[in-house]
C-alpha positions in Angstrom: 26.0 0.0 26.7 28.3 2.4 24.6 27.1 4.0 21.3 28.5 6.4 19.2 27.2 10.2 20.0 28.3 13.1 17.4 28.6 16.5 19.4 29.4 18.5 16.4 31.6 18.9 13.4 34.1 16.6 14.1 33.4 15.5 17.6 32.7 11.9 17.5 32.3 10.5 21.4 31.7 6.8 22.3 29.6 6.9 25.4 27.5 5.1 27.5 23.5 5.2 27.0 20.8 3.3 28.6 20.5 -0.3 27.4 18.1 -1.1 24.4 14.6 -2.4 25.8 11.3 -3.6 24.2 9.2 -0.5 24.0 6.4 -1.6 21.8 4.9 -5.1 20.9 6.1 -5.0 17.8 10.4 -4.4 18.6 13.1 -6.5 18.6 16.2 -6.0 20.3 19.4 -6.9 18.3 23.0 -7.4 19.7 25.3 -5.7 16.8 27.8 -7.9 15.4 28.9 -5.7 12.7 28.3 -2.3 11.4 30.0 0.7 9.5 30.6 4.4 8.8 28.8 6.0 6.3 30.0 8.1 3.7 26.9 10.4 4.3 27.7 10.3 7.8 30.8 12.6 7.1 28.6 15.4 5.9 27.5 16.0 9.3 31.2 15.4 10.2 32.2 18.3 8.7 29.0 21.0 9.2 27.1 19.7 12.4 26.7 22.4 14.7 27.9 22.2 18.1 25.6 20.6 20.3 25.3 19.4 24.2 23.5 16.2 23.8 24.5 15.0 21.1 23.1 12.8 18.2 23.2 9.0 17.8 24.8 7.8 14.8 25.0 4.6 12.4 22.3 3.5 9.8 23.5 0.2 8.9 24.2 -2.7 11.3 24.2 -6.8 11.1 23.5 -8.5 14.4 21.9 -11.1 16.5 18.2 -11.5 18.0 18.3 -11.2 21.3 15.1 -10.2 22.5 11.2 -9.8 20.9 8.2 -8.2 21.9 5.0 -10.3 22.1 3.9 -9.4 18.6 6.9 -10.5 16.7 6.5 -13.5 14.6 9.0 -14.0 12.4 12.4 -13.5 14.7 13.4 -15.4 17.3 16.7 -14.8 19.9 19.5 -16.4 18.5 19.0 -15.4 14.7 21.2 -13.6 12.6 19.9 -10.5 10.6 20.5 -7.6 9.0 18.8 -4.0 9.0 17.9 -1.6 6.0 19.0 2.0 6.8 15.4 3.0 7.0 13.4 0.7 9.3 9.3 0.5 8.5 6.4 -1.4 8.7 6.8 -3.6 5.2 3.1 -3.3 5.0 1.7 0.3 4.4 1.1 0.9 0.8 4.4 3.0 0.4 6.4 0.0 1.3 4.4 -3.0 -0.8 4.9 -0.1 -3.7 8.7 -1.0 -2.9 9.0 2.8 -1.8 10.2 1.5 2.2 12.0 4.9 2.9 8.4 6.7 2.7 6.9 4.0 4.8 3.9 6.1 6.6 5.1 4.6 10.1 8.5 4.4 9.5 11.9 6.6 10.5 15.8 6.7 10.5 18.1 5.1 13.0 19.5 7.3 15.2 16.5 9.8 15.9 13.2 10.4 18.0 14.3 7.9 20.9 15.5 5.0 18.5 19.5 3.3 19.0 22.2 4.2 16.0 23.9 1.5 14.7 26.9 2.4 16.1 26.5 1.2 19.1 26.6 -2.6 20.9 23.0 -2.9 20.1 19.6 -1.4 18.9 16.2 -1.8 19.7 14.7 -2.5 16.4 10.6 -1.0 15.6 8.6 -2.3 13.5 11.1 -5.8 13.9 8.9 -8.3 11.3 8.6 -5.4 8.6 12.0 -3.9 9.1 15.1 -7.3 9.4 16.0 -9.6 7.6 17.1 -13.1 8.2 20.9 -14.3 7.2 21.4 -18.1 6.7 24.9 -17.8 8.5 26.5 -18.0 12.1 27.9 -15.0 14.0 31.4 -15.7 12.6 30.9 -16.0 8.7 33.3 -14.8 6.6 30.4 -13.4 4.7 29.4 -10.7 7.5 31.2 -7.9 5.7 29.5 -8.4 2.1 25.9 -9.3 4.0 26.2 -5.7 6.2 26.2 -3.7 2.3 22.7 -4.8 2.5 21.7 -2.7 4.8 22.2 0.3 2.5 25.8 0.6 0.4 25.1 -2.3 -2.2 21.5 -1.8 -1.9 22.1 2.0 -2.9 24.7 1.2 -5.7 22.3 -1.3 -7.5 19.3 1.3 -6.6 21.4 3.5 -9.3 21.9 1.4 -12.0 17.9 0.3 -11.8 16.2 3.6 -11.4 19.0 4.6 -14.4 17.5 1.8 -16.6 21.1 -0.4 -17.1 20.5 -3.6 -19.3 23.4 -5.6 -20.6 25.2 -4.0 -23.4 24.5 -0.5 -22.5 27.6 1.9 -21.2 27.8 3.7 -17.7 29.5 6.1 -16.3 30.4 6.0 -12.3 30.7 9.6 -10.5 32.6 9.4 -7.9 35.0 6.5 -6.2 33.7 6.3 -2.5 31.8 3.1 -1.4 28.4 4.2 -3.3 30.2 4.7 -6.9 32.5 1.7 -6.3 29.1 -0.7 -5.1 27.4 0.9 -8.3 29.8 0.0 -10.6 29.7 -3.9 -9.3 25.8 -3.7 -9.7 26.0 -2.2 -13.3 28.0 -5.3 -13.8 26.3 -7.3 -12.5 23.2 -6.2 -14.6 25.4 -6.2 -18.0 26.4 -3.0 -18.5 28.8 -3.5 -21.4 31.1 0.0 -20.3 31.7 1.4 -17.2 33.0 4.8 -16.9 34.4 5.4 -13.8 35.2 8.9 -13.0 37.5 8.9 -9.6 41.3 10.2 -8.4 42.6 7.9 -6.1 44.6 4.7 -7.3 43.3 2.5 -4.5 39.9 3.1 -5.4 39.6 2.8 -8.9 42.0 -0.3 -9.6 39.1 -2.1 -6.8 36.8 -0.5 -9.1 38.4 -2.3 -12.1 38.5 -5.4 -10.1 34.8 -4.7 -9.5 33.9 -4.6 -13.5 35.2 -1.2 -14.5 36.2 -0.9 -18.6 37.9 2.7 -18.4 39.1 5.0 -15.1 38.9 8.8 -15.8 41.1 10.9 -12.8 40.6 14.1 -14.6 37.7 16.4 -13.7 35.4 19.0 -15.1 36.3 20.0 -18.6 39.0 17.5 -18.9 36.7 15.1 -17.6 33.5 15.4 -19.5 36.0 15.6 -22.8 37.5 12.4 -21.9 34.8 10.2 -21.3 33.0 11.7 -24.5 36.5 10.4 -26.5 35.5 6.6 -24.9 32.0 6.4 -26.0 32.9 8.0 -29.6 31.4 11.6 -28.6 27.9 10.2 -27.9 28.1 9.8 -23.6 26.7 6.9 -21.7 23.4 5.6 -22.1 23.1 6.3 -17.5 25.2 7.9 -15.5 25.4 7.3 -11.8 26.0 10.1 -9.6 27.2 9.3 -6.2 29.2 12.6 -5.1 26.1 14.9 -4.3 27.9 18.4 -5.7 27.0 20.9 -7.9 29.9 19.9 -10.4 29.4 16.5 -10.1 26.1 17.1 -10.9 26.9 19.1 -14.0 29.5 16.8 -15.3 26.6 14.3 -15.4 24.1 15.9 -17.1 27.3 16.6 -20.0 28.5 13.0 -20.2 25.0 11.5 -20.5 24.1 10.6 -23.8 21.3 12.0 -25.4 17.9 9.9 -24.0 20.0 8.3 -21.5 19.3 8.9 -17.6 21.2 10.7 -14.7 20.4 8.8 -11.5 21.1 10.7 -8.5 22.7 9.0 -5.8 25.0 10.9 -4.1 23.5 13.3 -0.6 23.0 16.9 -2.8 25.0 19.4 -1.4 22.9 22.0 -4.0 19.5 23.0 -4.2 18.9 23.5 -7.9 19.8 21.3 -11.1 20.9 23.2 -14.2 18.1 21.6 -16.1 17.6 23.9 -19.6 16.7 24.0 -22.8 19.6 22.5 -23.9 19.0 19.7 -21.3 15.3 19.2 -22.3 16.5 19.2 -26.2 18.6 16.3 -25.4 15.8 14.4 -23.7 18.0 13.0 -20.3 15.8 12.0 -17.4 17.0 12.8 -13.8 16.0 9.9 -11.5 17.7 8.5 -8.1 16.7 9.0 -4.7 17.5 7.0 -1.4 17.8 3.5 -1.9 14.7 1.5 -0.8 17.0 -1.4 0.7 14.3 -3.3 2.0 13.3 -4.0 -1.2 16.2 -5.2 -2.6 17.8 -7.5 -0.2 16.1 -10.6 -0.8 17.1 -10.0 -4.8 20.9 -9.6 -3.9 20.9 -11.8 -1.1 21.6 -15.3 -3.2 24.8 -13.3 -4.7 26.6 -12.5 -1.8 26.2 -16.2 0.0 26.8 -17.9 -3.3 30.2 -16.1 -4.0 29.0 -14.4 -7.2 29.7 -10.5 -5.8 32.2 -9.0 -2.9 30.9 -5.6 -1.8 32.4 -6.3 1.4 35.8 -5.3 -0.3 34.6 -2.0 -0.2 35.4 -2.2 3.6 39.4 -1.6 3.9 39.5 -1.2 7.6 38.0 -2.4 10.7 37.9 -1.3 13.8 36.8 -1.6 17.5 34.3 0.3 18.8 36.1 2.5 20.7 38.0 3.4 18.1 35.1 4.7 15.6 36.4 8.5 16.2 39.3 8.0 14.4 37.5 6.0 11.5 35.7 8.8 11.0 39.2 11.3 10.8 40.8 8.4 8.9 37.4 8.5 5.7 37.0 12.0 5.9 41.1 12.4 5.6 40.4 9.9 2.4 42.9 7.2 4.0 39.6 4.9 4.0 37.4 3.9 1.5 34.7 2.8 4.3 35.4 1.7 7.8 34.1 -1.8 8.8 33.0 -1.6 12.5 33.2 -4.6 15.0 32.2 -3.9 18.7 
């Protein structure tokens, strides 16, 4: 088959690898009907070292059943599913704590001998643990907003929960890639009264108003954290989302967050240290986040996204075939794409 292999900072190859195959009782093997590049992928994009084999990429995929091992139960060829981006048992204490992406038996797409997403299919471990039935056919309109489940919308709404949003309370966004635009359609969703988004680029943002943003800040730094303190009457937000991973996105967070509120770290850090003070421990701000336990959450969103009541497919503003992923990759790290939609 022919998967997507990363030979370095900005070598993206599609090539042919063996065919996906039931190692272990427990694997399914999916045909990919759908899957995406990552924003986090472009890191890697930009700093991978050069290397002669190669590393398999893609973390979130949508696809169709086509073979089981002799200990799945709950699958069957022919169903539709989706995958988080970490796949795991669903049963270790970790994941019935809801914590999947520390699942003691679990790993990451891509690595150790398992298929990336990217690819025409993927043998799946841990199959009844890790997918996740979809009530539609192969050609559902729906496929775009039910892939975000495999980690985007799931990692959006994991920032407004761990960042304690209720309705009423005021948000602001960092950053206007996929993450900060799906976390501003979850703080909405939840009843987040304001939502700050702090991003540049027009075609972004005015889908982030459509989304449920109240107010759009392009500036940055200084300007920035002045400006959204001028919206929220000099106080901040009660959470702030941050879903850029830098050192100044970082520190524009911890300034625009109102005083008890909570910083929820989203975005892949890029630093090693938080400038975390006395003047930040006067002000009481908890710094939360992490990686998005998807698993958790998809079940919860699910009834949304087939009833009509969210979109986070939007965030997807160009698909391609997979031969073509190399260039989706130029075209999101160039910032001509918001996320690229996949369709082998």
């Amino acid at each position: 088959m022919r998967a997507t292999v990363m030979h370095g900072a900005g070598d993206v190859r599609v090539e042919h690898v063996p065919d996906p195959k039931i190692d272990r009782a427990g694997d399914a093997v999916v045909r990919v009907l759908r899957s995406c590049v990552c924003g986090s992928d472009l890191w890697p994009y930009g700093a991978m070292a050069a290397s002669e084999h190669g590393r398999r990429m893609g973390h979130e995929f949508l696809g169709v059943v086509e073979d089981t091992g002799a200990d799945v139960s709950g699958f069957k060829p022919g169903d539709v599913v989706v995958a988080p981006f970490i796949w795991a048992d669903n049963t270790c204490d970790f994941c019935r704590a809801g914590l999947q992406p520390s699942c003691r038996h679990g790993g990451q797409w891509g690595l150790n001998g398992v298929d990336g997403g990217q690819g025409e299919a993927v043998r799946v471990p841990f199959a009844d643990g890790t997918l996740v039935k979809l009530p539609v056919g192969e050609d559902s309109a729906l496929l775009p907003s039910l892939l975000t489940l495999s980690d985007v919308f799931c990692t959006g709404h994991h920032g407004v929960v761990t960042g304690g949003v209720k309705p009423g309370l005021s948000v602001t966004v960092i950053g206007d890639g996929a993450v900060g635009l799906s976390a501003v359609l979850a703080a909405r969703r939840l009843g987040a009264e304001q939502i700050i988004l702090l991003g540049r680029h027009t075609d972004r943002t005015d889908l982030g108003r459509e989304f449920g943003a109240t107010d759009v800040v392009a500036e940055r730094g200084e300007e920035g954290v002045t400006k959204v303190r001028e919206l929220t009457g000099g106080d901040g937000t009660h959470t702030v989302v941050e879903c850029v991973g830098t050192d100044q996105s970082m520190r524009t967070a911890l300034r625009v967050v109102r005083d008890g509120g909570a910083v929820s770290r989203l975005g892949v850090p890029q630093y090693s240290e938080i400038p975390f003070g006395m003047d930040t421990i006067m002000r009481n701000i908890t710094v939360t986040g992490g990686v998005a336990p998807a698993r958790a959450y998809i079940e919860e969103l699910l009834p949304d996204i087939l009833e009509g009541k969210v979109e986070p497919g939007r965030v997807f503003d160009r698909t391609i075939g997979l031969d073509d992923v190399p260039d989706g990759y130029r075209a999101m790290a160039d910032r001509e794409a918001i996320k690229v939609l996949v369709q082998p």
